[in-house]
C-alpha positions as CSV (number, residue, x, y, z in Angstrom):
1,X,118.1,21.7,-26.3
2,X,117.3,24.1,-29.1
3,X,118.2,21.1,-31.6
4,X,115.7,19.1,-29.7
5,X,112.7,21.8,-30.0
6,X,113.2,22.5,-33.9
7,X,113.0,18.5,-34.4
8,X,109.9,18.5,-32.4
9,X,108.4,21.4,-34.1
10,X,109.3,19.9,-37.8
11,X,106.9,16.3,-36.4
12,X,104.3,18.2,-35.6
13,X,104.3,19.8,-38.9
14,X,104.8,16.7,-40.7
15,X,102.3,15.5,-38.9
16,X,99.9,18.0,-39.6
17,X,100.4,18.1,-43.9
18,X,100.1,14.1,-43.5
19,X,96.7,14.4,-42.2
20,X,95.2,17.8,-44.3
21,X,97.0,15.5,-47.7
22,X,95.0,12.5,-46.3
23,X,91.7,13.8,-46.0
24,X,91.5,15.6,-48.9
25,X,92.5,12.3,-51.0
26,X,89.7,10.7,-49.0
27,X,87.1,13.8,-50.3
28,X,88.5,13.3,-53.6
29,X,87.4,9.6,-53.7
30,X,84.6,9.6,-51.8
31,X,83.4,12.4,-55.1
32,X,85.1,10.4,-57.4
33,X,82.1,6.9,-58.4
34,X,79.5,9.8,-57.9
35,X,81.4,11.5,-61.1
36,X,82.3,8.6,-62.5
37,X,79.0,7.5,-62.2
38,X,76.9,10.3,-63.3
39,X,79.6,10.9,-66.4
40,X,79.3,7.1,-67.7
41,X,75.5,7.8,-68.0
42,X,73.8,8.4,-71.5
43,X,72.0,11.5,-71.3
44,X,68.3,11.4,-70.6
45,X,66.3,11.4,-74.2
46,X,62.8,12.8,-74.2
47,X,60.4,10.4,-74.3
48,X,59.1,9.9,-78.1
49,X,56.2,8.0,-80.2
50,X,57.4,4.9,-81.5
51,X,57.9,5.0,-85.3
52,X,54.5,4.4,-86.9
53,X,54.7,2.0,-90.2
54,X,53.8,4.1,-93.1
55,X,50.2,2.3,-93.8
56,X,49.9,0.5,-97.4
57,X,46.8,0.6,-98.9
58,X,45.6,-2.4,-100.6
59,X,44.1,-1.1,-104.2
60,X,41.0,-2.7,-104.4
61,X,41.7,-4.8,-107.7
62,X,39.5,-3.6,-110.9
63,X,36.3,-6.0,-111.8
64,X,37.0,-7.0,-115.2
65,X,34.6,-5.8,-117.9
66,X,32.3,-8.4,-119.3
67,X,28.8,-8.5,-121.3
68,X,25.6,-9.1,-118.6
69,X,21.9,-10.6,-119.0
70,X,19.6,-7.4,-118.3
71,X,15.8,-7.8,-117.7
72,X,14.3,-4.2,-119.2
73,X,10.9,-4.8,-117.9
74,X,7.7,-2.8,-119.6
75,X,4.7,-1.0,-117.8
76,X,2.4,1.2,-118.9
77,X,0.4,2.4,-115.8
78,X,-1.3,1.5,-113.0
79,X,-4.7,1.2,-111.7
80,X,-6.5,-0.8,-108.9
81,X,-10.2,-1.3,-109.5
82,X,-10.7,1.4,-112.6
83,X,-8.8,0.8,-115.6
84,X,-8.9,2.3,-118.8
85,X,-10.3,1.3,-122.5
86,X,-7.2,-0.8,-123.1
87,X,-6.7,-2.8,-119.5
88,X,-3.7,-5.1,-119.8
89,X,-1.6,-1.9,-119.3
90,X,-3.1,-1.4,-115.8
91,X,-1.2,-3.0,-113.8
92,X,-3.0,-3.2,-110.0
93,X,-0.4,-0.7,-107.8
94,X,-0.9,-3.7,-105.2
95,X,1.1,-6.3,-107.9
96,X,3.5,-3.6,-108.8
97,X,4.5,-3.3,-105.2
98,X,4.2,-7.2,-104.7
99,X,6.6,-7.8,-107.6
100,X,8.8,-4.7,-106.1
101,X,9.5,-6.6,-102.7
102,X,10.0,-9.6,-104.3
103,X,13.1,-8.1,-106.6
104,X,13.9,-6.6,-103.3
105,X,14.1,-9.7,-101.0
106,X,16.4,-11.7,-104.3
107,X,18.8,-8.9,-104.5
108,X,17.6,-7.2,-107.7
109,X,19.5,-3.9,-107.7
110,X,17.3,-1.4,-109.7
111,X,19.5,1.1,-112.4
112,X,19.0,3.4,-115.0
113,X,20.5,4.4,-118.6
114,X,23.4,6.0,-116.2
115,X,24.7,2.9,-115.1
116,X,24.4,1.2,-118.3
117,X,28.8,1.4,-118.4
118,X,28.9,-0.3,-115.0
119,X,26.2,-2.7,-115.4
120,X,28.8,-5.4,-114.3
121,X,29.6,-4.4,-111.6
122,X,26.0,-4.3,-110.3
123,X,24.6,-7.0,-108.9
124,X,21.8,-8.2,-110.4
125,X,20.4,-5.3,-112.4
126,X,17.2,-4.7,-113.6
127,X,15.9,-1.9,-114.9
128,X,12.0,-0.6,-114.6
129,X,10.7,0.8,-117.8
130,X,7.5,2.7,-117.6
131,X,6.1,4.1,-121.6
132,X,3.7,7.1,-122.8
133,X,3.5,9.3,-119.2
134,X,0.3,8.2,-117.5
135,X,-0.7,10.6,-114.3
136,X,-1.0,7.6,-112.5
137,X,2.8,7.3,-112.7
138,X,2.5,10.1,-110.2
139,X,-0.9,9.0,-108.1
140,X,0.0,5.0,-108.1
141,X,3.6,4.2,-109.1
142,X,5.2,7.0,-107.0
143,X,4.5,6.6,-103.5
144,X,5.6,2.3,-104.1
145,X,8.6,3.6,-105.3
146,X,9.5,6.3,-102.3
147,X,8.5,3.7,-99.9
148,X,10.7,1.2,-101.2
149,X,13.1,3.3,-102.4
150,X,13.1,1.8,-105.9
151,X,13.9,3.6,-109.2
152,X,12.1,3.4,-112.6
153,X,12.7,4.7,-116.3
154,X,10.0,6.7,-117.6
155,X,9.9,7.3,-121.4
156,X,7.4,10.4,-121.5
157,X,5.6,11.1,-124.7
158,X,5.6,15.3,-124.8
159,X,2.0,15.4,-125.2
160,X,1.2,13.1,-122.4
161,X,1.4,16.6,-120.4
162,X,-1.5,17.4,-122.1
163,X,-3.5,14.3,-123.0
164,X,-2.9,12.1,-119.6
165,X,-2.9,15.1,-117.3
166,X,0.7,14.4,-116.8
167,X,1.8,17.9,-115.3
168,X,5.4,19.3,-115.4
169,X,5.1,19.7,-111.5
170,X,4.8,16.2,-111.5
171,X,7.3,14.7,-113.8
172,X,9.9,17.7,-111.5
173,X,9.2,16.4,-108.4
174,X,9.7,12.9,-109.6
175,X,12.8,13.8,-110.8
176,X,14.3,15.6,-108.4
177,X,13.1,12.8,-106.0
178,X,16.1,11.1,-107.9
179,X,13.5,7.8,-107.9
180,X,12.7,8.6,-111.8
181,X,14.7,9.0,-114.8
182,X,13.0,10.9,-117.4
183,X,13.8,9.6,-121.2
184,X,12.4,10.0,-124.2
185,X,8.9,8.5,-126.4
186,X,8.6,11.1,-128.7
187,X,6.4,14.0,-129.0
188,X,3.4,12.6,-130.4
189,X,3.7,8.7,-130.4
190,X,3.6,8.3,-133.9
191,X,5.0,5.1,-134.9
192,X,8.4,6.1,-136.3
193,X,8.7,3.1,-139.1
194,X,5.6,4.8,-140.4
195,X,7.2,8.2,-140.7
196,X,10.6,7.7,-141.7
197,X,10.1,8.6,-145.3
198,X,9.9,11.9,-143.8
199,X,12.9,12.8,-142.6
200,X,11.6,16.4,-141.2
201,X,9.2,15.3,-139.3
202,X,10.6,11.8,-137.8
203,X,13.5,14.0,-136.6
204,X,10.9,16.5,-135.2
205,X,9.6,13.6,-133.0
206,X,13.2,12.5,-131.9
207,X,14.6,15.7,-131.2
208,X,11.8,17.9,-130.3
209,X,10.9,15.2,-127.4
210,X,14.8,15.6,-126.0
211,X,15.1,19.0,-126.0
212,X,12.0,19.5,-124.0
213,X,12.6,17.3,-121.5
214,X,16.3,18.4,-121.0
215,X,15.0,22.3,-120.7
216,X,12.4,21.0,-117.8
217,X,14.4,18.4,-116.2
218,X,18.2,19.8,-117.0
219,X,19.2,16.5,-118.6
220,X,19.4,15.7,-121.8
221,X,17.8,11.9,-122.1
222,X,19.9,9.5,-123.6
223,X,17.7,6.8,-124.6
224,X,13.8,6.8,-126.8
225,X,11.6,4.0,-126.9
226,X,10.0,3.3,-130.1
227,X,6.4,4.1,-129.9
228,X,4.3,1.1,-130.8
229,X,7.9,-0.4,-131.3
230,X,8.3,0.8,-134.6
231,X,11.6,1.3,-136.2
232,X,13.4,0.2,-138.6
233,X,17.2,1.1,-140.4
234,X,16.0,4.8,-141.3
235,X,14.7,5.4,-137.5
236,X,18.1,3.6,-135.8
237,X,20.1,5.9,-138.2
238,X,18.4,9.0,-137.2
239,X,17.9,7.9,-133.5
240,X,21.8,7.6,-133.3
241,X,22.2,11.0,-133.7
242,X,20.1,12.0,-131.0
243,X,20.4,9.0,-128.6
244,X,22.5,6.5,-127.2
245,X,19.9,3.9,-126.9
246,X,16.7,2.9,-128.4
247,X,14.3,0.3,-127.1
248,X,11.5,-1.7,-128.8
249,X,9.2,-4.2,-128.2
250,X,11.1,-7.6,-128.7
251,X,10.2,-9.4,-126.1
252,X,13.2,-11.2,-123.8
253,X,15.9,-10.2,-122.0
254,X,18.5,-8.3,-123.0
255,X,22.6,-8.7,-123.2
256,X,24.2,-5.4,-123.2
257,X,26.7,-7.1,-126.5
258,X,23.7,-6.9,-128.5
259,X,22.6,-3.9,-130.5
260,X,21.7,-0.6,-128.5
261,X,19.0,0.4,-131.1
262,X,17.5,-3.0,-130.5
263,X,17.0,-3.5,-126.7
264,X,14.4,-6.2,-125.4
265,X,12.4,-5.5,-123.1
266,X,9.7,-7.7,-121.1
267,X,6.1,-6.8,-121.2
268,X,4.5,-6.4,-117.8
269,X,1.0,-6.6,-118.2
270,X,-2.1,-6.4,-115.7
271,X,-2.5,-9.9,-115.7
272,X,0.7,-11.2,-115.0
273,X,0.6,-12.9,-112.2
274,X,3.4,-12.7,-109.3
275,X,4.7,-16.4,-110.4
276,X,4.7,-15.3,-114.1
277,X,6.3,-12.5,-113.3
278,X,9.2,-14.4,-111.3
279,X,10.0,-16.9,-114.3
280,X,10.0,-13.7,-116.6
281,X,12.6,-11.9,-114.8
282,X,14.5,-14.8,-113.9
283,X,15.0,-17.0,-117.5
């Protein structure tokens, strides 16, 4: 009987580790793919900016240097109904505007002596000359050239503050308007082939001029046109050592190869007509 008890009490125990060992294999595996899982998993990478390309810019290739056709056109001044003793150099203001809207419309780009280097890179440029220092520069030529926004050259004779009523407030606020660039035409508007046996004074009337103009302006021109066009190989010698450029009265256009002491330059007179004036600029 008590053999029969202990075998009894040794099933149940068997019994009871069977099942405990059983369900904890079933816990184990029932955890187990959720482990698995979760450990076979990359781990999460913040989200990021895709790589940008590094950006290549394209170098805008050079524009080779090459010799260009210039017109250099010639005024004077500028008067409507009332011009002086010698007329032909009063040109009406309503021509001068007439012929600036035209260069305008056929993409005539307007430049100075400061652009002289780049000159071929400009498309189509022209340069406005105006000689002596009229006040009517300031009364006539002036307001065309703000409302058009056009630039001129304007070689002042020294004395023209004096004898043309050309005022230094005038010639400043044309200059600082940046729509007039002040060179030189001496001091007194001698003609310089008559004077160049005299070295003091022909350098006088080169120099003088310069150094005026750059104390009231704050540059120092870089170009004189002859007055009357006189020069010869005294004056270009002596004007090279106060100037870059000298301009006479040859008429034509002019190529920047040719001589710098020698620049063309076409005369622009008060009766010049608007289809004159086209086949002039355009030969």
């Amino acid at each position: 009987m008590r053999n029969f008890l202990r075998l009894i009490i040794i099933a149940v125990i068997a019994v009871f580790v069977f099942v405990a060992c059983a369900t904890d294999e079933a816990d184990y595996y029932a955890v187990l793919p959720t482990v698995a899982e979760s450990s076979t998993q990359p781990p999460t990478q913040p989200e990021t900016e895709p790589p940008t390309e590094p950006v290549t810019e394209t170098a805008t290739e050079a524009i080779p240097f090459k010799h260009v056709d210039i017109p250099i056109l010639m005024y004077h001044t500028s008067s409507e109904n009332n011009p002086g003793a010698l007329a032909e150099l009063y040109v009406r203001p309503s021509e001068f505007e007439r012929q600036i809207v035209w260069l305008i419309e056929n993409g005539f780009t307007f430049v100075t002596f400061d652009d002289w280097d780049y000159l071929h890179t400009i498309e189509r440029p022209i340069m406005l000359t105006f000689d002596d220092g009229y006040i009517e520069n300031y009364t006539e030529i002036f307001p065309i050239l703000q409302r058009h926004n056009a630039t001129i050259v304007l070689f002042l004779t020294w004395n023209s503050i004096v004898n043309h009523g050309f005022t230094e407030d005038m010639i400043m606020t044309m200059h600082n308007s940046g729509l007039a660039s002040f060179e030189s035409h001496s001091m007194t508007h001698p003609n310089l082939a008559n004077i160049s046996s005299n070295t003091d004074r022909l350098n006088f009337e080169l120099s003088q001029s310069k150094n005026n103009i750059a104390e009231l302006t704050g540059r120092a021109p870089i170009a004189i046109a002859y007055p009357a066009g006189g020069f010869n190989d005294i004056v270009k010698q002596h004007t090279a050592e106060h100037y870059r450029f000298g301009l006479t009265v040859i008429p034509g256009i002019h190529n920047t190869a040719w001589d710098d002491f020698e620049m063309r330059r076409v005369r622009i007179n008060r009766s010049t007509t608007l289809d004159t004036f086209i086949n002039l600029v355009s030969q």
